[in-house]
C-alpha positions in Angstrom: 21.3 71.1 21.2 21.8 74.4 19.1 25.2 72.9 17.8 23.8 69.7 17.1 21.4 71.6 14.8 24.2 73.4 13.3 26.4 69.7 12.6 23.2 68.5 11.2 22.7 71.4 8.9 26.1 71.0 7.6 25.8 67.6 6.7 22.7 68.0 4.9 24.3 71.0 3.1 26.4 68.7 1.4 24.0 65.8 0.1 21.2 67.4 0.0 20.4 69.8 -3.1 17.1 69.1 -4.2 15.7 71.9 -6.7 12.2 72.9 -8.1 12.1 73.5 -11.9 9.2 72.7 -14.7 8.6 71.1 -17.8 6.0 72.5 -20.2 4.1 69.5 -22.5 1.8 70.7 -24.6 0.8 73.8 -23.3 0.5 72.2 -19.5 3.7 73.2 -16.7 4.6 70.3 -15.2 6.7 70.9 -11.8 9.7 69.2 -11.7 11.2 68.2 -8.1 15.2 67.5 -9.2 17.8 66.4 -7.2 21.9 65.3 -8.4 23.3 62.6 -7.1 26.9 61.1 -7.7 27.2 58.4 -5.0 25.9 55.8 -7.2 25.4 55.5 -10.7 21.6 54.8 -10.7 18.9 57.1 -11.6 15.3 56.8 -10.5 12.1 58.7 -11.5 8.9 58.9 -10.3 5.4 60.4 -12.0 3.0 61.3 -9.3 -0.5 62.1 -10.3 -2.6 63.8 -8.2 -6.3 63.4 -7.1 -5.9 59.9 -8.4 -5.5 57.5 -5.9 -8.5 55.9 -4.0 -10.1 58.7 -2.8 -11.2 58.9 -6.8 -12.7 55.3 -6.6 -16.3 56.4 -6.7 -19.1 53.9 -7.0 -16.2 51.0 -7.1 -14.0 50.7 -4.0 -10.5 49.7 -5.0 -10.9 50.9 -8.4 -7.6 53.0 -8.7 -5.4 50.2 -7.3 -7.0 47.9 -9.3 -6.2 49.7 -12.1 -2.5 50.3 -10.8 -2.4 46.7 -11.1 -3.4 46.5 -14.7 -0.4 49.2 -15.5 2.3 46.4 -14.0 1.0 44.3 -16.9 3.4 45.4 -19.2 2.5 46.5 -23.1 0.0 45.7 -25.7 2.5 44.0 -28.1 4.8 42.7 -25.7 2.8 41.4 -23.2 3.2 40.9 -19.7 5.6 38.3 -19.7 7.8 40.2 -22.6 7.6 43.6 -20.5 8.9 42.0 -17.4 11.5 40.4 -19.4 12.9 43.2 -21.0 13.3 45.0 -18.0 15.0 42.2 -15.8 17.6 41.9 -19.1 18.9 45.8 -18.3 18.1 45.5 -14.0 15.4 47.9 -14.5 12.9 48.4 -11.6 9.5 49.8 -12.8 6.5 49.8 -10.6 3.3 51.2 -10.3 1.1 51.9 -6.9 -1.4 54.0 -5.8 -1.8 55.8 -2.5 -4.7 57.1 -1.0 -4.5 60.6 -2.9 -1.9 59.6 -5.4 -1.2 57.0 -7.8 2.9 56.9 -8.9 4.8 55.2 -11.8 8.5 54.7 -10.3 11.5 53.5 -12.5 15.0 53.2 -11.4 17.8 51.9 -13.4 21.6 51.7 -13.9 22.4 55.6 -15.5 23.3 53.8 -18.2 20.4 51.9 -18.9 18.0 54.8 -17.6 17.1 55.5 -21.3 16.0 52.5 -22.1 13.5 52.6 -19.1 12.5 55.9 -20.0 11.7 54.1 -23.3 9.7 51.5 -21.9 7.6 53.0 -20.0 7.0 55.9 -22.6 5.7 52.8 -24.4 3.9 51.3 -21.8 1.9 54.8 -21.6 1.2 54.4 -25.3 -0.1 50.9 -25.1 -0.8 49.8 -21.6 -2.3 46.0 -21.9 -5.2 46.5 -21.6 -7.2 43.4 -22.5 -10.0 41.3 -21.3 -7.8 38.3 -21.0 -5.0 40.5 -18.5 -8.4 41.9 -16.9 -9.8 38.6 -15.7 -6.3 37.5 -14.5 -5.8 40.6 -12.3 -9.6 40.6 -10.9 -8.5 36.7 -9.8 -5.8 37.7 -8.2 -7.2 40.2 -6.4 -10.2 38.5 -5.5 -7.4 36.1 -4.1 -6.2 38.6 -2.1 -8.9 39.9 -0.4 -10.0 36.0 1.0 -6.3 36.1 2.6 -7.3 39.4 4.0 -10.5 37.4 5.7 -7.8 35.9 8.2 -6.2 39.1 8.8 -7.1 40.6 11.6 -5.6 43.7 11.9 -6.2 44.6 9.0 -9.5 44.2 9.5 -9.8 45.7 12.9 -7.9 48.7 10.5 -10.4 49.0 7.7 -13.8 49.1 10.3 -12.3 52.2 12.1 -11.7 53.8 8.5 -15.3 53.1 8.4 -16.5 54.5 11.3 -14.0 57.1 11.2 -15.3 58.7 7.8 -18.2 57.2 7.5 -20.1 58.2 3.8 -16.8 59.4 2.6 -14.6 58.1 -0.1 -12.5 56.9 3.0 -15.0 54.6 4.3 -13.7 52.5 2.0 -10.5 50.2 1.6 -8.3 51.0 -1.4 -8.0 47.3 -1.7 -11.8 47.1 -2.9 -14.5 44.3 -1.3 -15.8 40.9 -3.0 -18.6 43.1 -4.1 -16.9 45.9 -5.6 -13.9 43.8 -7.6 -16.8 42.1 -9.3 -18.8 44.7 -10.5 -15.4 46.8 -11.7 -15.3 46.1 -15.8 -12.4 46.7 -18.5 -14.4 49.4 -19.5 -14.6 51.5 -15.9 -10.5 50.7 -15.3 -9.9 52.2 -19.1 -12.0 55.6 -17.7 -10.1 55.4 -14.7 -6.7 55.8 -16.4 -7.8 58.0 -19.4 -9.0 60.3 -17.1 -6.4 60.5 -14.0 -3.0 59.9 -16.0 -3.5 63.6 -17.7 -0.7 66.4 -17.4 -2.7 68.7 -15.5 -2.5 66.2 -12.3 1.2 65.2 -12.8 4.4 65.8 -10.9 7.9 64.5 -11.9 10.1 63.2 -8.8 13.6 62.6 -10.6 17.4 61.8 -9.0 20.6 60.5 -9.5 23.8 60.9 -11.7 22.1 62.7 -14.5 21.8 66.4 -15.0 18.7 68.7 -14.8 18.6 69.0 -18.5 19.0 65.1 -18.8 16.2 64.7 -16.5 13.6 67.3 -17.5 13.9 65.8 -21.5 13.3 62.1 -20.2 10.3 63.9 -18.5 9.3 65.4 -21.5 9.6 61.9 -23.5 7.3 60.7 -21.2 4.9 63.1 -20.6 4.1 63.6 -24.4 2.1 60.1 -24.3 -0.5 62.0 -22.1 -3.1 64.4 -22.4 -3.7 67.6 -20.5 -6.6 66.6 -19.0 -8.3 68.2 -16.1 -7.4 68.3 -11.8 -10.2 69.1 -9.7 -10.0 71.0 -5.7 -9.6 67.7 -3.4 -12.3 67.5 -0.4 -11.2 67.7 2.9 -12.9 65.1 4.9 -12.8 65.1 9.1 -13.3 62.2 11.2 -16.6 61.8 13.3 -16.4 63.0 16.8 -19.7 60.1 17.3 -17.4 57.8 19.9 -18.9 54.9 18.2 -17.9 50.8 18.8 -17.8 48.1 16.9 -17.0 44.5 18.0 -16.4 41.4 15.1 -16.5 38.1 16.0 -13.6 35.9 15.1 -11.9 32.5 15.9 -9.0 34.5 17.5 -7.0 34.3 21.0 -6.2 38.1 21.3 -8.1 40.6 21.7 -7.3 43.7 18.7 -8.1 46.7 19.3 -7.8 49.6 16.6 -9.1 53.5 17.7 -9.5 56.5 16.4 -11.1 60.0 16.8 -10.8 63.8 14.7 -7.5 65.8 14.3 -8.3 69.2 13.5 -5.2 70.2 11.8 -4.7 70.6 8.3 -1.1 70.4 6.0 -1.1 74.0 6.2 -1.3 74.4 10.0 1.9 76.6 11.4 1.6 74.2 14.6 2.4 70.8 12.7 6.0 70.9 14.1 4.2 70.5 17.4 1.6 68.0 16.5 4.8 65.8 15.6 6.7 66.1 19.2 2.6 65.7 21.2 2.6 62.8 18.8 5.9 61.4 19.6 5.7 61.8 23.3 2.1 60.2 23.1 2.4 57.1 21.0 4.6 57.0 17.8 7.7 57.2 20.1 7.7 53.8 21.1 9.5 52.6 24.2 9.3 56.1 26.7 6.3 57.0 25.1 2.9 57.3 26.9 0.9 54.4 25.6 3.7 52.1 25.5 4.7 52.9 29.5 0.9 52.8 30.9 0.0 49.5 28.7 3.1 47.7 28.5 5.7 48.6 31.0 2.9 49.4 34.1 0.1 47.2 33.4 1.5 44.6 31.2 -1.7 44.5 29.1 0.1 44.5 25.6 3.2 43.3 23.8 2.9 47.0 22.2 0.9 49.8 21.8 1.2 53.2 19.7 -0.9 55.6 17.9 0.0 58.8 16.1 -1.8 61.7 14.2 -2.1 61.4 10.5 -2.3 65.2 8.6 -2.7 64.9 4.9 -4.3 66.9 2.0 -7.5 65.2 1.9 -8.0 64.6 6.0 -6.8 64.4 9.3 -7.3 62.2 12.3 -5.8 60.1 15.4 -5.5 56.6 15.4 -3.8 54.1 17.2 -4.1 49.8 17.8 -3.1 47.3 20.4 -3.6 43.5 21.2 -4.2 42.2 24.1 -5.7 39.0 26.0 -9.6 38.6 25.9 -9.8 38.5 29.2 -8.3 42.1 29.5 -10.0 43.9 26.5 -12.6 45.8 28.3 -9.4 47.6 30.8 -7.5 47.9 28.0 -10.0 50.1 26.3 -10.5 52.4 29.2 -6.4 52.6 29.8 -6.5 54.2 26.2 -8.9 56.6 27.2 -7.4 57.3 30.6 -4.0 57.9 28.9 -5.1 60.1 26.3 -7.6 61.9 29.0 -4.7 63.1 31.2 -2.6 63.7 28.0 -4.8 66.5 27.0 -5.4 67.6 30.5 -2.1 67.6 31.9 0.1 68.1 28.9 3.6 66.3 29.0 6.8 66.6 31.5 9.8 68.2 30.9 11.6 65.3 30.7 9.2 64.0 28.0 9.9 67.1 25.9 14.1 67.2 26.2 13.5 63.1 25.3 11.6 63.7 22.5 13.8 67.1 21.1 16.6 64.5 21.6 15.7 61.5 19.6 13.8 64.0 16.4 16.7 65.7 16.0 19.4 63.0 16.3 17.9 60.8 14.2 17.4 63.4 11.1 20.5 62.6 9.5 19.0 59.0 9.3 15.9 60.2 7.5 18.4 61.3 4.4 21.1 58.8 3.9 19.3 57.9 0.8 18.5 59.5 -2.4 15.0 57.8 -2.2 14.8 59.9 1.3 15.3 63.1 0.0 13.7 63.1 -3.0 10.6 61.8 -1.2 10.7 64.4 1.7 10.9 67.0 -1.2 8.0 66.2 -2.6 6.0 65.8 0.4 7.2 69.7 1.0 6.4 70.8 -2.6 2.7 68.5 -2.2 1.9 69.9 1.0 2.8 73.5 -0.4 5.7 74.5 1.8 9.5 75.5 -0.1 11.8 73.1 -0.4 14.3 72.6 2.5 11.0 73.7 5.1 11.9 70.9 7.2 14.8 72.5 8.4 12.9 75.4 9.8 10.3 73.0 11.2 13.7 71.2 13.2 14.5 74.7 14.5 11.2 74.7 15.6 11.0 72.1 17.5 14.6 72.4 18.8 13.2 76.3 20.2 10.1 74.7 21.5 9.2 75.3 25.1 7.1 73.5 27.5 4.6 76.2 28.3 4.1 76.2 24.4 3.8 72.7 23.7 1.6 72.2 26.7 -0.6 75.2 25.6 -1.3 72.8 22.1 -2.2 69.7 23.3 -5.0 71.3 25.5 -5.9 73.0 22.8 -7.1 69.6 20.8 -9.4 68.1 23.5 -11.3 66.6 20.3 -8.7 63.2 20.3 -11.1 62.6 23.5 -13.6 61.5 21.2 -12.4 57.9 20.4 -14.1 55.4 18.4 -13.1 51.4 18.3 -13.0 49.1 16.1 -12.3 45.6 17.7 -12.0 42.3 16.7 -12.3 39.5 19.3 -13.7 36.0 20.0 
């Protein structure tokens, strides 16, 4: 195993060079997460603003992806239309989105046509189109949306154990919004929104390619000088109720959906998150061999699938996990989940388990970083989660030192994933 680490190392030696620098706009630094790439001739760019996804949606669930979507809407003077055109012309690839903490302009382009992106978009900062007419379109749309969601039901399974989960927290809420919320949100409240989240003070630049640091930090700079500094606040750590609440919804459906959940208590900071990752693996996220998918699948044949997985973020932690099954078998299926997870903690995991798991995590790395995207993306999660760049490679050393004795020692020492709360949907 120790010389497999070694190979890998090597191999990331030579693609991976991702650096940390800065840009300074107006009197605001600006970190800068850089990484040179010669494979292709592409460039791609991302601005990441913190404390400014849906977590920041307030009175108006689905505020900040609502406004996301006005930002795709091209320019003021060109319109919509004209935007999208310009940008197909030169094979230009601009996006915005908004995650639950963060809300991220991307563009990637040719290197040769990169500037002209960069120009775009500077442009599109300057004069996003904002108008009452693109307003009413997006707010149809999304309204649109949210009736297909109606037949959807995992995903609404998904957003009742949110509910339940964080109850009378800004994560109670889908990002997507409800009927409700979409029609009370106004031009007015998606122009606050983006005057007061796209600021310097909550941006970080995400930039790679065939382009040079220099190159990349001026394009940021060209950017960022639409902006203004602006403010970023502390963002609120929120845990999941240990209540063990259910909820059941009523729909014209012939399986059974099962979504649950209960508290995590780790945080991004946590020394032990190498070993929440293999527990996690071995539990659920691992798929075929994993705990969930053996007891409810292979043994008892009560599901086509089944996985769950800890989630450890900035903002909160928790477990989840989701199943389907017949209606007939709903009410077993519910108690394997707690059996499994029951003797999980109690018992810890086998040898066997642990030499599986060490296997797969670390012979599947290099797959994690063929790609420039990869990389870039896995530096930034370091650099947001407030570790040094390249700390993944310690966490594999980790997890390639790890015994059983230790391992076993952490899952008993989170009994609280015993506290599970369901959200089902059936007939």
């Amino acid at each position: 195993m120790k010389k497999l680490i070694t190979i890998l190392f090597f191999i990331q030696g030579v693609i991976m060079g991702a650096v940390l620098d800065s840009v300074e706009v107006k009197g605001v630094k600006i970190p800068v997460i850089f990484e040179k790439s010669d494979a292709l001739p592409i460039v791609s760019m991302q601005l990441v603003f913190q404390k400014s996804g849906s977590i920041e949606d307030g009175r108006l669930p689905g505020l900040a992806k609502f406004s996301a979507r006005m930002l795709n809407q091209g320019t003021k003077s060109l319109g919509n239309v004209g935007f999208a055109k310009k940008l197909e012309e030169r094979a230009i690839h601009f996006g915005v989105n908004t995650g639950i903490e963060t809300l991220v302009l991307e563009l990637s382009a040719l290197k040769e046509e990169y500037k002209k992106g960069i120009e775009l978009v500077s442009k599109l900062l300057k004069e996003p189109n904002l108008t009452q007419e693109v307003f009413e379109k997006v707010k149809i749309n999304t309204l649109g949306m949210l009736s297909r969601k109606e037949d959807d039901f995992d995903y609404i399974a998904g957003i009742n154990l949110k509910k339940i989960l964080f109850k009378d927290t800004p994560l109670e809420h889908t990002s997507n919004g409800t009927f409700e919320s979409i029609n009370n949100i106004t031009l007015k409240d998606v122009k606050e929104f983006l005057k007061k989240h796209l600021v310097l003070k909550r941006a970080i630049v995400v930039v790679g390619g065939k382009l040079e640091l220099s190159e990349a930090k001026e394009s940021a700079r060209e950017l960022l000088g639409q902006l203004l500094p602006g403010e970023l606040e502390p963002l609120t750590f929120y845990n999941a109720s240990d209540k063990e609440e259910k909820q059941e919804v009523k729909k014209d459906t012939k399986q059974a959906y099962i979504y649950f959940g209960s508290p995590y208590f780790m945080k991004v900071d946590d020394e032990d998150n190498y070993k929440a990752r293999v527990a996690s693996f071995i539990l659920g996220a691992g798929g075929f061999g994993s705990r969930m998918m053996e007891e409810i699948r292979v043994k008892r044949g009560l599901a086509y699938s089944a996985y769950s997985r800890v989630h450890i973020n900035r903002s909160h932690s928790y477990f989840s996990g989701y199943l389907q099954t017949k209606l007939e078998s709903k009410k077993e299926a519910v108690e394997i989940v707690k059996e499994v997870i029951r003797d999980f903690v109690q018992n810890g995991v086998t040898q066997k388990e642990l030499d599986a798991a060490k296997k797969f995590l670390l012979g599947s790395e290099p797959l994690r970083n063929e790609t420039l995207s990869q990389r870039l993306s896995r530096a930034f999660n370091e650099f947001y989660r407030g570790k040094s760049l390249g700390f993944y490679k310690k966490e594999l050393e980790k997890i390639e030192k790890l015994s059983l004795e230790e391992l076993n020692r952490f899952i008993k020492s989170h009994p609280e994933i015993n506290k599970l709360s369901f959200s089902i949907v059936t007939k």
